[in-house]
N, C-alpha and C positions, 0 to 999 in steps of 0.2 A: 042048297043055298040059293036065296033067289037073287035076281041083279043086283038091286041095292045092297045083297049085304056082301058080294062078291065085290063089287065097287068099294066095299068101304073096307073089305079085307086088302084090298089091292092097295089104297090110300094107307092103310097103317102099315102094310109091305115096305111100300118106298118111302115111309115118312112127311109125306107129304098131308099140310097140314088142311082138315076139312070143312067145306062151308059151311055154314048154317043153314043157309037158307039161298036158293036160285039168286043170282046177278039178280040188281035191279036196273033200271035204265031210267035216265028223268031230265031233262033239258035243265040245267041248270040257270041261275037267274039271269047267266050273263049270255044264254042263248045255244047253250053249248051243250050236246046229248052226251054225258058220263059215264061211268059205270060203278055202281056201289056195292062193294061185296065185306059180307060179314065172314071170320074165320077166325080157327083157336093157332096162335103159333107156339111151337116147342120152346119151353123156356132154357136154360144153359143145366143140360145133363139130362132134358127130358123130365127133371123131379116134379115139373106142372107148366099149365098150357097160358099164355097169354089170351085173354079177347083183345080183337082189334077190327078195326075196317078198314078197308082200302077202296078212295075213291080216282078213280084214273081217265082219261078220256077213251073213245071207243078205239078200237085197231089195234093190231100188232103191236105198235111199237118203233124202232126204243122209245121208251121215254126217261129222263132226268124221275127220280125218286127225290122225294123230302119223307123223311119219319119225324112223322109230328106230335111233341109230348106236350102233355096237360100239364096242371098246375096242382097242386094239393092244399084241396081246400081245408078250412080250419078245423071242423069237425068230423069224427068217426062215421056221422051221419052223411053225410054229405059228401063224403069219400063213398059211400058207398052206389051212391048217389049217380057217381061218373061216369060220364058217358061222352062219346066220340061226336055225340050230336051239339056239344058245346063248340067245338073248335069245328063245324061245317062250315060256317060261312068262308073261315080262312082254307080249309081245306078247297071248297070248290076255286075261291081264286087262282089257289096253284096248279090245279087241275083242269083248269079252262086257259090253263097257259101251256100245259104243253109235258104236266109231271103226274106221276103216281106217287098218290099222298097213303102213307101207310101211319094209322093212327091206332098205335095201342096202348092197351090200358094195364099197368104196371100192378105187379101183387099189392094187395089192398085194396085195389080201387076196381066199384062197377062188377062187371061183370064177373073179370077177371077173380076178384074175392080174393080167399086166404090172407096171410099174413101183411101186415101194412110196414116191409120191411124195409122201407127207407128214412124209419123216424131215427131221427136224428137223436132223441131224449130231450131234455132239459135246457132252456134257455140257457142257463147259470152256467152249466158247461158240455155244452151240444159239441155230440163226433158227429160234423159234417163228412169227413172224408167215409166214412163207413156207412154214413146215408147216401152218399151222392154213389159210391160202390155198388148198392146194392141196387139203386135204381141207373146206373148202367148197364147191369148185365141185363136187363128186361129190355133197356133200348137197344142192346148190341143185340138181343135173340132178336126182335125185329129187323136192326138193320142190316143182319147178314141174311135173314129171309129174303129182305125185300131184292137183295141184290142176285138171287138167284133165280125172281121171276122172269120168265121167258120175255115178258114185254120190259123188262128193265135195264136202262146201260147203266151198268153196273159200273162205271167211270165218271157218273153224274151224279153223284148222291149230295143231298142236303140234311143235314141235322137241323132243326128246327122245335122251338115249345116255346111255351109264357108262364110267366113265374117261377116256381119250382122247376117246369117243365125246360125250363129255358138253361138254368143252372144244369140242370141234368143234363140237358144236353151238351154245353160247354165241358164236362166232366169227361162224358163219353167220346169226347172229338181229342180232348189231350190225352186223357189217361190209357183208353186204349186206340188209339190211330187211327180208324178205321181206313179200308182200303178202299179206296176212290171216292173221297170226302172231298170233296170243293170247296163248300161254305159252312159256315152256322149262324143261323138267324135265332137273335134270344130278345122275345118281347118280352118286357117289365121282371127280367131275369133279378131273383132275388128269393130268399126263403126267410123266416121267423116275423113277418107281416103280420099286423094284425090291425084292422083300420077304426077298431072299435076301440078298443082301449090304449094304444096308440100310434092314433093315426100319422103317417107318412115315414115315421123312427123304429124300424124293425130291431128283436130283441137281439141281442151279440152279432153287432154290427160288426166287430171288431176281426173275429173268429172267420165268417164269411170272407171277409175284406181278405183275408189273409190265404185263402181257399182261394182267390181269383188270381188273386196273386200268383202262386202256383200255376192257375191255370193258363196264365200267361205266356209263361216258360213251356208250357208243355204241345198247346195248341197251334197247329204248323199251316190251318187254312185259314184265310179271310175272314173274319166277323163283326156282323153286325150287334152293337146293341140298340135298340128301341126303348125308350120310354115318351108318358106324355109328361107334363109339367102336373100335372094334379093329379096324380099315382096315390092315394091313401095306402098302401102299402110300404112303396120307397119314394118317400121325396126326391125333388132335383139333387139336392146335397149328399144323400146316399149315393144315390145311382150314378152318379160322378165320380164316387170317393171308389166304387166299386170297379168300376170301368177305369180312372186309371190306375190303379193296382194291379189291372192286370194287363192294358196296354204299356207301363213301365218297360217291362224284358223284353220289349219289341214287337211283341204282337203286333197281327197287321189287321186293326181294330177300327171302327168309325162307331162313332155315339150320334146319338140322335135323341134330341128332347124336344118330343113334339107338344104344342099347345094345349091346354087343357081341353081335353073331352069327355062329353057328357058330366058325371054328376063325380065319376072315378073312373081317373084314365088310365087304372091297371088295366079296365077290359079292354081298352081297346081293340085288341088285335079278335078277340073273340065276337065281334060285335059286329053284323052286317054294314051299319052304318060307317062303320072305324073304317073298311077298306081303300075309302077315298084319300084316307090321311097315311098309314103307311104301306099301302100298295107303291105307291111313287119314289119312295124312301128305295124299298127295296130294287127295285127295277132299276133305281142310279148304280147301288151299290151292286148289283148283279154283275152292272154292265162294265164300271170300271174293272173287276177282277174276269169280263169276259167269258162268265156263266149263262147261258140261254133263257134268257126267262121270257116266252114269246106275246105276242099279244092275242088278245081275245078273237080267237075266228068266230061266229054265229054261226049256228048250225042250220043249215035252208035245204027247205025239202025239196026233193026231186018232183 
């Protein structure tokens, strides 16, 4: 047997999940030398592997973890589509602050492939709770990896995504606990969108509403919600009616309805440009709950 495939016996020995391909290393835009690494992680029981990337800054360590979930976009196509390099831009912000951003791609989507097992079914009468289930156990196989990388304190963790990804994560942080969960950051958190045919009034508004609800009760860390005012997905009036439903049972929740941006301010948060608008949002909300969110070092050669 030769090295490499000694090395990859030894990697499937300890379970330990394998890169794709060498670290990359790249000064990100805000000056800051990173480290980008592609890997498959164990999904719950082993029955198949997640794609993901993890981008983090260089050193040892610790650092604060955020796992950062996608959205699900409207077509089969375009699910397939999905990829880690849409949520880069927010990824390097939290990464040039001071965390290892751990961004994986849930069954159905991207690389990952197979079953697209968090549809919900049918507008008329969609099981959100059996969607939102199945796309936490993909973010709980991430978030219990990430908390056992050697460079991670595993007492800093952040749940974080936008859209879809955002609810998922709200799911994930009440439904099953996790252990050393801080915050949850949910931009333009909402699911059954559709800005085409109708724009800003998502389908079974009702059923959702009632799902946060819930979540309300369940969820024991700090959260933010984000939206802008021109969201074509969920209007102001949704994402209100959403948020307080689930700050009702006391959640210890802050809204934010930011200005309209660009053309649809669902993307914001995925949008280079968008970071000037809720970067600042977050960094209050960090700081009152006394979460570390540091500022940008530049990276200066010797």
């Amino acid at each position: 047997m030769g090295t490499k495939g000694l090395l990859l016996a030894i990697v499937m020995l300890l379970g330990w999940p394998a890169a794709d391909a060498d670290r990359h290393r790249y000064v990100s835009a805000g000056g800051v030398l990173l480290v980008e690494e592609h890997i498959r992680i164990p999904g719950p029981g082993r029955r198949y592997t997640l794609a993901a990337t993890i981008l983090r800054p260089q050193g040892p360590g610790p650092f604060g973890a955020i796992v950062l979930n996608h959205g699900v976009p409207l077509t089969a196509q375009a699910r397939q589509r999905e990829s880690a390099e849409l949520l880069m831009p927010a990824a390097e912000v939290f990464a040039e602050r001071g965390y290892a951003v751990v961004m994986p791609l849930r069954r159905g989507f991207g690389a990952t492939g197979g079953w697209f097992a968090e549809d919900a079914g049918s507008c008329l009468n969609p099981d959100y709770l059996r969607g939102e289930a199945a796309a936490a156990d993909d973010i709980m196989a991430a978030y219990d990896f990430a908390r056992r990388l050697p460079y991670v304190d595993g007492a800093r963790m952040i749940l974080a995504g936008q859209s879809a990804g955002g609810v998922a994560a709200l799911f994930a942080a009440g439904m099953r606990a996790p252990e050393g969960l801080v915050a949850v950051l949910a931009f333009a958190a909402g699911r059954g969108g559709d800005p085409v045919r109708h724009p800003g009034v998502p389908c079974a508004l009702e059923p959702l509403a009632r799902v946060f609800a819930d979540l309300g009760r369940q969820v024991k860390v700090p959260v933010l919600f984000h939206y802008a005012a021109n969201d074509l997905f969920f209007n102001a009036r949704t994402s209100q009616l959403w948020f307080e439903r689930f700050n009702a049972a006391g959640a210890r929740a802050q809204y934010i309805l930011q200005p309209p941006f660009s053309d649809n301010g669902h993307y914001i948060f995925g949008s280079g440009s968008g970071a000037r608008y809720w970067v600042p949002a977050v960094e209050r909300f960090l700081r009152k709950y006394a979460v570390p969110f540091g500022e940008v070092v530049p990276r200066t050669e010797a």
